[in-house]
Phi, psi and omega in degrees: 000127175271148175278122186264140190237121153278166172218145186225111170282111176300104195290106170104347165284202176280204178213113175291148198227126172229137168077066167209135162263032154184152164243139178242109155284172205289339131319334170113326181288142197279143171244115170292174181216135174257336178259173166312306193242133138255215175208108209261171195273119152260352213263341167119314193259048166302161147292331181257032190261138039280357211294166174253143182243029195067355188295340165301328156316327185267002200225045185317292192306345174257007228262126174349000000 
């Protein structure tokens, strides 16, 4: 049985992830996922990625 994963791109934000039980960054390391939804880094510059840590609010006008 497949698993259905949505993915919904935040226009200046993050890129929302629902139903996935891991994420693999671009390096190859497995991030498990605990919650239902998570908010993955679009802007490059989380302190937590893959994870989004809000930073693109602060850097709007800049963003990658």
């Amino acid at each position: 049985m497949s698993r259905v994963v949505r993915l919904q791109p935040c226009p200046g934000g993050p890129l929302l992830v629902r139903g996935a039980d891991v994420i693999v960054d671009e390096d190859g390391a497995e991030h498990p996922v605990t919650r239902p939804v998570v908010a993955l880094c679009m802007c490059d510059r989380s302190a937590r990625k893959p994870w989004c840590d809000a930073t693109h609010k602060a850097i709007r006008g800049d963003v990658r």
